[in-house]
LOVEXKOL-699467 format. One record per residue: residue number from 1; x, y, z of N, C-alpha, C in turn. Coordinates in pm, whole numbers, padded with zeros to 5 digits. Layout:
BEGIN
<NUM, <X, Y, Z>, <X, Y, Z>, <X, Y, Z>>
...
% end
This chain:
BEGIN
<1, <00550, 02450, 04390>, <00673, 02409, 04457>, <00731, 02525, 04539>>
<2, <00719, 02619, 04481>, <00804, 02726, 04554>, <00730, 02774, 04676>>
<3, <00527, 02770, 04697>, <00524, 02776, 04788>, <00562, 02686, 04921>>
<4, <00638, 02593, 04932>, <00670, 02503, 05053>, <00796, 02575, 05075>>
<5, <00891, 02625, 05016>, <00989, 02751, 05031>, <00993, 02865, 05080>>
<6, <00890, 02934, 05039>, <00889, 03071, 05086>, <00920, 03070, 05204>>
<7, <00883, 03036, 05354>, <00898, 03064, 05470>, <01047, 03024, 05494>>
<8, <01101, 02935, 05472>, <01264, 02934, 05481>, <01308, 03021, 05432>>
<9, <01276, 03047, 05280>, <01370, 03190, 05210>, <01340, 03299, 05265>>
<10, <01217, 03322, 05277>, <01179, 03447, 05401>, <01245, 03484, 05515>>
<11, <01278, 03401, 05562>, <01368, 03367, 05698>, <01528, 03383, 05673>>
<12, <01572, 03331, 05576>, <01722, 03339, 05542>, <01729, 03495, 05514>>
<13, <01686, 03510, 05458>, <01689, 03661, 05335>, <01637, 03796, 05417>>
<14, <01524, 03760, 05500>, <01417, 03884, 05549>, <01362, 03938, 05414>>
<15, <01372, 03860, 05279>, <01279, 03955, 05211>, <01117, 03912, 05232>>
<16, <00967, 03962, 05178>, <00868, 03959, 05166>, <00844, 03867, 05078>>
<17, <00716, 03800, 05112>, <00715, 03710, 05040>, <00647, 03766, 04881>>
<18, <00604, 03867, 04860>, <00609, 03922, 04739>, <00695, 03936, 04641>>
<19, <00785, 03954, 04715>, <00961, 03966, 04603>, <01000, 03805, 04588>>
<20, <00989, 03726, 04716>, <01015, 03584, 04710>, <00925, 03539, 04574>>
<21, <00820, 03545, 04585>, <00717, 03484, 04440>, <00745, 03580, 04341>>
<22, <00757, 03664, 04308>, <00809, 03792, 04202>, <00883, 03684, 04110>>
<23, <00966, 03546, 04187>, <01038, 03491, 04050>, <00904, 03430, 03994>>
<24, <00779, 03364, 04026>, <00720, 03345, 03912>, <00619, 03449, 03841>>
<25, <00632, 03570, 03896>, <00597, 03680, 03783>, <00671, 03685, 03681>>
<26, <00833, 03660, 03673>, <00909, 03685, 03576>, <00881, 03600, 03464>>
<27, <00850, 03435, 03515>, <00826, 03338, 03413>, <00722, 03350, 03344>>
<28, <00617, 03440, 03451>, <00486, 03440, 03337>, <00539, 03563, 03210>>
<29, <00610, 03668, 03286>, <00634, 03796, 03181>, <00702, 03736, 03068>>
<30, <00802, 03647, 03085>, <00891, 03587, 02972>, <00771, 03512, 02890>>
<31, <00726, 03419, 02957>, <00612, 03340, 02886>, <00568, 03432, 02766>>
<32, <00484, 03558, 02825>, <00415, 03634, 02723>, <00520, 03710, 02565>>
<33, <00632, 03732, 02660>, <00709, 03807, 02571>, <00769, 03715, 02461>>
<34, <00797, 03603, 02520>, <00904, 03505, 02425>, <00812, 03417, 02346>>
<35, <00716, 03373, 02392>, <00640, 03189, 02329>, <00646, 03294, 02161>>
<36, <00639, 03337, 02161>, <00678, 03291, 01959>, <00750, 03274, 01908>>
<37, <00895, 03341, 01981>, <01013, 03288, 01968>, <01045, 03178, 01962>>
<38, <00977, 03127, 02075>, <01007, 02934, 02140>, <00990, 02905, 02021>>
<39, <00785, 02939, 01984>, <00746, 02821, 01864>, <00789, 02835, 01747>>
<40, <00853, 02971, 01672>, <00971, 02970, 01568>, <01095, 02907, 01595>>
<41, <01142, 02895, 01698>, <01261, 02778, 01751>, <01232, 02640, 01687>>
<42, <01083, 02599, 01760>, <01085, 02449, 01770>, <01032, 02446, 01615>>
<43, <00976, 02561, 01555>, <00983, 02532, 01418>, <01102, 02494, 01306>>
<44, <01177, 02546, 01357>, <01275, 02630, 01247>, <01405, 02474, 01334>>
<45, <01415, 02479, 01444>, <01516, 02368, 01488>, <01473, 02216, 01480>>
<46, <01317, 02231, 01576>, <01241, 02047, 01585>, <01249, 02109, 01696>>
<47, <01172, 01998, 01765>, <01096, 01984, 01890>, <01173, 01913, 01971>>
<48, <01286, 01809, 01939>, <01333, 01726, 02037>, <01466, 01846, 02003>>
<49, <01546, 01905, 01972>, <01673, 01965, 01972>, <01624, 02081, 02114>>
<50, <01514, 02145, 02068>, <01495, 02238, 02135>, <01457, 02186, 02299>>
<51, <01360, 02061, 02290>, <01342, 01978, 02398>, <01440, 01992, 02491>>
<52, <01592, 01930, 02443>, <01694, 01918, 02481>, <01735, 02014, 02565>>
<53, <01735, 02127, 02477>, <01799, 02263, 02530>, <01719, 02326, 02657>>
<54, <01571, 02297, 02585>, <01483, 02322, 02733>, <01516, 02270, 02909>>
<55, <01501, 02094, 02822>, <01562, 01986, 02981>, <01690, 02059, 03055>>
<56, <01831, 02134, 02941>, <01935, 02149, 03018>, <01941, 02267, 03082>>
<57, <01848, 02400, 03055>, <01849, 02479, 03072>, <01759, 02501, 03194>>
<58, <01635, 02404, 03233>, <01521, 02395, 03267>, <01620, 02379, 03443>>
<59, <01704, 02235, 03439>, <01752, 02140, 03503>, <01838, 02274, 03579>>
<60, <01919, 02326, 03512>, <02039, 02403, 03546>, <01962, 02524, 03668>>
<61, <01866, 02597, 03590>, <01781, 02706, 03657>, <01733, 02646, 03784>>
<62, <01671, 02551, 03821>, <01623, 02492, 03930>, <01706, 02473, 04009>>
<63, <01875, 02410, 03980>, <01950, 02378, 04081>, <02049, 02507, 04109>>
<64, <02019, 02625, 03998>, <02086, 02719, 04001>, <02015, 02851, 04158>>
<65, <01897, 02812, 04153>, <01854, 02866, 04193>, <01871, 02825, 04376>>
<66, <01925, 02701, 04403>, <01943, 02683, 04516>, <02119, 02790, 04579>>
<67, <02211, 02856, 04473>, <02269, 02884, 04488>, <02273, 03054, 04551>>
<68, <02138, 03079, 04539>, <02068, 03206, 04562>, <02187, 03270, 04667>>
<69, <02154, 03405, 04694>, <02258, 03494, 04766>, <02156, 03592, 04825>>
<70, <02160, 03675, 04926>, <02060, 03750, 04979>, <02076, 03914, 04913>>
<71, <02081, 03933, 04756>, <02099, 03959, 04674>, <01941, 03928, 04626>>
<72, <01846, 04046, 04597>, <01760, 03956, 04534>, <01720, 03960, 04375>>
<73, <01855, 04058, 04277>, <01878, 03999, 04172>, <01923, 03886, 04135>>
<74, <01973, 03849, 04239>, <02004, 03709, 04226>, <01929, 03594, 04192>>
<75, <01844, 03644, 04296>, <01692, 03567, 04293>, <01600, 03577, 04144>>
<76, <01604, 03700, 04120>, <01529, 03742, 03952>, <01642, 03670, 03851>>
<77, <01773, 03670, 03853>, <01781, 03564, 03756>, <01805, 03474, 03731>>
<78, <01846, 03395, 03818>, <01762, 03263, 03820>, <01637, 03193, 03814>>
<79, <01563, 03290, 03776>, <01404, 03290, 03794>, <01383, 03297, 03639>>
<80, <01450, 03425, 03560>, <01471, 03472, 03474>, <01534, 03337, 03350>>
<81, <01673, 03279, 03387>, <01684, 03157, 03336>, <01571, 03096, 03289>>
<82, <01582, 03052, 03380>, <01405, 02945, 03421>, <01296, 02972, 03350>>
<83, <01267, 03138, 03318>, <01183, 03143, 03234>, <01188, 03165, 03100>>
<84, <01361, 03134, 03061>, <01382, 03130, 02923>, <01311, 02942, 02856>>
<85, <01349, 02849, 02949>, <01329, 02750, 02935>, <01186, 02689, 02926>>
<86, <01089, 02797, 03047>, <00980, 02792, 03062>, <00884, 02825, 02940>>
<87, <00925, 02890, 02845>, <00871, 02939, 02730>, <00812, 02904, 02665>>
<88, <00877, 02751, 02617>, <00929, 02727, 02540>, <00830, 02561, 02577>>
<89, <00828, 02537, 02692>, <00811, 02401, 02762>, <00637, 02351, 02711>>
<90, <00535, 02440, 02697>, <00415, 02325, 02673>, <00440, 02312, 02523>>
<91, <00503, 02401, 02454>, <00511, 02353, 02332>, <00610, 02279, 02256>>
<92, <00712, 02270, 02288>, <00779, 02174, 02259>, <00758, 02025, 02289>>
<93, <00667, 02043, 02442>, <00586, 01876, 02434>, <00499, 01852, 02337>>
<94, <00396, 01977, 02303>, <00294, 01921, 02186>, <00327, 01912, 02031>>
<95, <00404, 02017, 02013>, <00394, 02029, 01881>, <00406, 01857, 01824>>
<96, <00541, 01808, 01840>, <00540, 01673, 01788>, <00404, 01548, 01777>>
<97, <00348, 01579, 01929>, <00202, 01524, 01946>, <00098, 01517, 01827>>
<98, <00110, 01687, 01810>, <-00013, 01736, 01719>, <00040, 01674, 01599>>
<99, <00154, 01655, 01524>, <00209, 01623, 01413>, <00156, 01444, 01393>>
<100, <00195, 01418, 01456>, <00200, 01265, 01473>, <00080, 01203, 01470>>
<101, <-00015, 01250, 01545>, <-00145, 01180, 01580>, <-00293, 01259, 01513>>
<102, <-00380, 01208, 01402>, <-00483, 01284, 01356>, <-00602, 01196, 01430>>
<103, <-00597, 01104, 01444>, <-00690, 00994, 01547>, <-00649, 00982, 01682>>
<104, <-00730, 01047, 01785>, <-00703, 01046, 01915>, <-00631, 01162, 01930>>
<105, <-00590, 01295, 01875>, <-00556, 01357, 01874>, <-00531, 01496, 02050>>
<106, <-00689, 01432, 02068>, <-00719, 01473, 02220>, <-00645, 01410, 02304>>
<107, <-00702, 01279, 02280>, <-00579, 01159, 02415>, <-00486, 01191, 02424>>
<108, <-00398, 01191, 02313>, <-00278, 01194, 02300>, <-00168, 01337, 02384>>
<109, <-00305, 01451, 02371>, <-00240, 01581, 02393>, <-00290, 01588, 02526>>
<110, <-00344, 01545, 02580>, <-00415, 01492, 02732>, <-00307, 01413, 02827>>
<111, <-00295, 01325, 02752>, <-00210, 01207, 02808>, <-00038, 01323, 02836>>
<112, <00000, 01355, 02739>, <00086, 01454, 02757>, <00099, 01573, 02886>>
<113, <-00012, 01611, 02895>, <-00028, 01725, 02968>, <-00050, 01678, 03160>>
<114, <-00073, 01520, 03108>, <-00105, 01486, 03232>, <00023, 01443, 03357>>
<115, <00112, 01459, 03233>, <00276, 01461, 03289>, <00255, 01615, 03389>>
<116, <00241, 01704, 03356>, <00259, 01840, 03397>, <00190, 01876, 03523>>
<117, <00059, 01717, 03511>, <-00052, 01743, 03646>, <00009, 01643, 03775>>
<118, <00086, 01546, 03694>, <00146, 01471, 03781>, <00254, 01532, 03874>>
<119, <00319, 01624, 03793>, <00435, 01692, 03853>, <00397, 01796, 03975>>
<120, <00307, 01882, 03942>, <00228, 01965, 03983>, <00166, 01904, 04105>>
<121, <00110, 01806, 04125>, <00075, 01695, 04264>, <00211, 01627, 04321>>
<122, <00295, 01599, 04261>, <00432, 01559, 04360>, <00540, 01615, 04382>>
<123, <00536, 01740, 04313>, <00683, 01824, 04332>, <00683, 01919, 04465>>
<124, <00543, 01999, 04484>, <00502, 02022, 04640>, <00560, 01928, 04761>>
<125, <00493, 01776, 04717>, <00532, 01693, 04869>, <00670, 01657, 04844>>
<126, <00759, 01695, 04773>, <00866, 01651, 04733>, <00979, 01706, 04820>>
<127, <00900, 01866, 04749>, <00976, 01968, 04818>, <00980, 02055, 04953>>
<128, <00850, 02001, 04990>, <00868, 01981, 05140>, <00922, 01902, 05241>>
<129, <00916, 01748, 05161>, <00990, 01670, 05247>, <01110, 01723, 05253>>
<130, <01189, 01758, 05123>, <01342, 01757, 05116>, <01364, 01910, 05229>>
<131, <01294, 02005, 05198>, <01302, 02118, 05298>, <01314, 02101, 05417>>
<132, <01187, 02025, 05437>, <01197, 02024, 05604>, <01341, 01938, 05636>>
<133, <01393, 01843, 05562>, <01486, 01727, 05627>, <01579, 01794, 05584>>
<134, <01661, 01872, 05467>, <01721, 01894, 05413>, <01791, 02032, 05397>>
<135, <01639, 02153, 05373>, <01652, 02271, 05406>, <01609, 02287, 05227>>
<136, <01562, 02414, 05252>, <01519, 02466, 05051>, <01610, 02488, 04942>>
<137, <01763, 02484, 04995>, <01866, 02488, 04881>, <01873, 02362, 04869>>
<138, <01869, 02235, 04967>, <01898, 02114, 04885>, <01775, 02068, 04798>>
<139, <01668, 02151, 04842>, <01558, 02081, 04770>, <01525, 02108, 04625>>
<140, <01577, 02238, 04575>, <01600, 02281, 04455>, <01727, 02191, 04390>>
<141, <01830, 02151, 04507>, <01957, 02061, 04384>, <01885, 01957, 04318>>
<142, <01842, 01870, 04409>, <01773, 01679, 04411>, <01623, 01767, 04322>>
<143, <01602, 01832, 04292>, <01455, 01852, 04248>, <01500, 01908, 04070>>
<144, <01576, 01993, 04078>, <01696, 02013, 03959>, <01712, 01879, 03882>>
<145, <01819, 01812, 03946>, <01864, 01672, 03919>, <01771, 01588, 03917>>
<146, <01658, 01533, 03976>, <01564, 01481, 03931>, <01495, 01488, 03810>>
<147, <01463, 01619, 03766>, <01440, 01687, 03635>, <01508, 01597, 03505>>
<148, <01692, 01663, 03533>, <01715, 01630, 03403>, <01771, 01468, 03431>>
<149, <01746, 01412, 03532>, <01773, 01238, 03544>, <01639, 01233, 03450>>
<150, <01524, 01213, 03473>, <01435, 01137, 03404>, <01369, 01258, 03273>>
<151, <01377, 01334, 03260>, <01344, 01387, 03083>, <01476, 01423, 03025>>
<152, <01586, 01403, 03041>, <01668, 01418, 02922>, <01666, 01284, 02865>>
<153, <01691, 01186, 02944>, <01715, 01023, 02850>, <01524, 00999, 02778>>
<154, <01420, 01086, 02838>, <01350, 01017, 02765>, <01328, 01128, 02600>>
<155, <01342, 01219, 02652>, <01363, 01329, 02535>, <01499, 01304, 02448>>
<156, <01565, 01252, 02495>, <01658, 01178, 02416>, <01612, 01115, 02309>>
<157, <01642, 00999, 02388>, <01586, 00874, 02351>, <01470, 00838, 02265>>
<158, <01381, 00904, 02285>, <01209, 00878, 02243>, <01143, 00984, 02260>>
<159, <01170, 01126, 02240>, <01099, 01206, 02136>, <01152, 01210, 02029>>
<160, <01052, 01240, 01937>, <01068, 01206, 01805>, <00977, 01315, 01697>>
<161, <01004, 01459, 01696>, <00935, 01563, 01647>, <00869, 01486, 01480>>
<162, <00819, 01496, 01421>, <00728, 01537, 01304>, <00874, 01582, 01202>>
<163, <00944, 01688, 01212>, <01092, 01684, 01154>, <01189, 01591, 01130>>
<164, <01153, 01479, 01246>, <01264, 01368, 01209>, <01211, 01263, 01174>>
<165, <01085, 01238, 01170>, <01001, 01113, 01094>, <01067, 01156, 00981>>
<166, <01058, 00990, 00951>, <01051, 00954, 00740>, <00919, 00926, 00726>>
<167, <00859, 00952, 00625>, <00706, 00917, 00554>, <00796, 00827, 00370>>
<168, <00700, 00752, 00377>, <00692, 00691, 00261>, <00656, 00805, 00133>>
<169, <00733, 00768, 00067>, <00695, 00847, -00073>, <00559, 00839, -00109>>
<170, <00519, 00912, -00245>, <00350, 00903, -00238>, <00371, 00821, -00346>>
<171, <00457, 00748, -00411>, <00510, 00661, -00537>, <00461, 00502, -00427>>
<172, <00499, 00470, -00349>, <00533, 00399, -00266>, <00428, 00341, -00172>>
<173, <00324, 00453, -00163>, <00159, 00413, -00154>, <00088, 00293, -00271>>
% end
């Protein structure tokens, strides 16, 4: 997504497009530093609480980031946000997966992931359309808001971690 951006932010800012992508160096650095944190989170909280916190935090960083300033700490933290949320994000989709399902166990974590490939193929043409018609700060708001319109009500709603199942007693077998 962010490459259909760069050349506008390049242009607004005069920075390089090295410092422009530098915000997803940060997400990978957080990635490395934090994911055990995340997965003691989604341990220790569940998978849909933390879900939650991910969607609002996830949602916020994206549209936060259209607020950018030619400042380019500005730029690192909002990037930085983003990669608190980012951390945290393939695993809080699976863990519940892996809990839930011992048959089809693959499908299931497939079928999941294929959300991430879908996104990954339409958030590019998304965010170019909205750029070119719109410009790259609106395309981060509507791309933000898109976010937490359709995964907070379903992470709401219908995730359902391994923590909040009931199982039948083993009396009850």
């Amino acid at each position: 997504l962010l490459g259909v951006m760069i050349v506008p932010i390049e242009r607004e800012f005069g920075w390089s497009r090295a410092e422009i992508s530098s915000g997803t160096l940060i997400v990978s650095v957080m990635g490395i530093l934090f994911a055990p944190a995340a997965g003691y989170a989604i341990d220790r909280l569940g998978a849909r609480k933390v879900g939650l916190a991910v969607v609002a935090i996830m949602s916020c960083a994206i549209m936060l980031l259209s607020t950018t300033t030619d400042n380019l700490w500005h730029w690192w933290m909002s990037w930085s946000l983003y990669g608190i949320a980012g951390t945290a994000t393939a695993t809080v989709w699976l863990a519940p997966i892996s809990g839930k399902f011992h048959k089809g166990r693959g499908l299931a974590i497939a079928v999941v992931l294929a959300g991430a490939g879908m996104a990954a193929a339409v958030l590019p043409m998304t965010g170019n359309y909205l750029t070119v018609n719109e410009g790259w700060r609106h395309a981060y708001l509507v791309i933000g808001a898109m976010f937490a319109i359709t995964a907070f009500p379903l992470t709401y709603f219908y995730w359902r971690g391994t923590e909040e199942q009931t199982f039948p007693d083993k009396g009850d077998a």
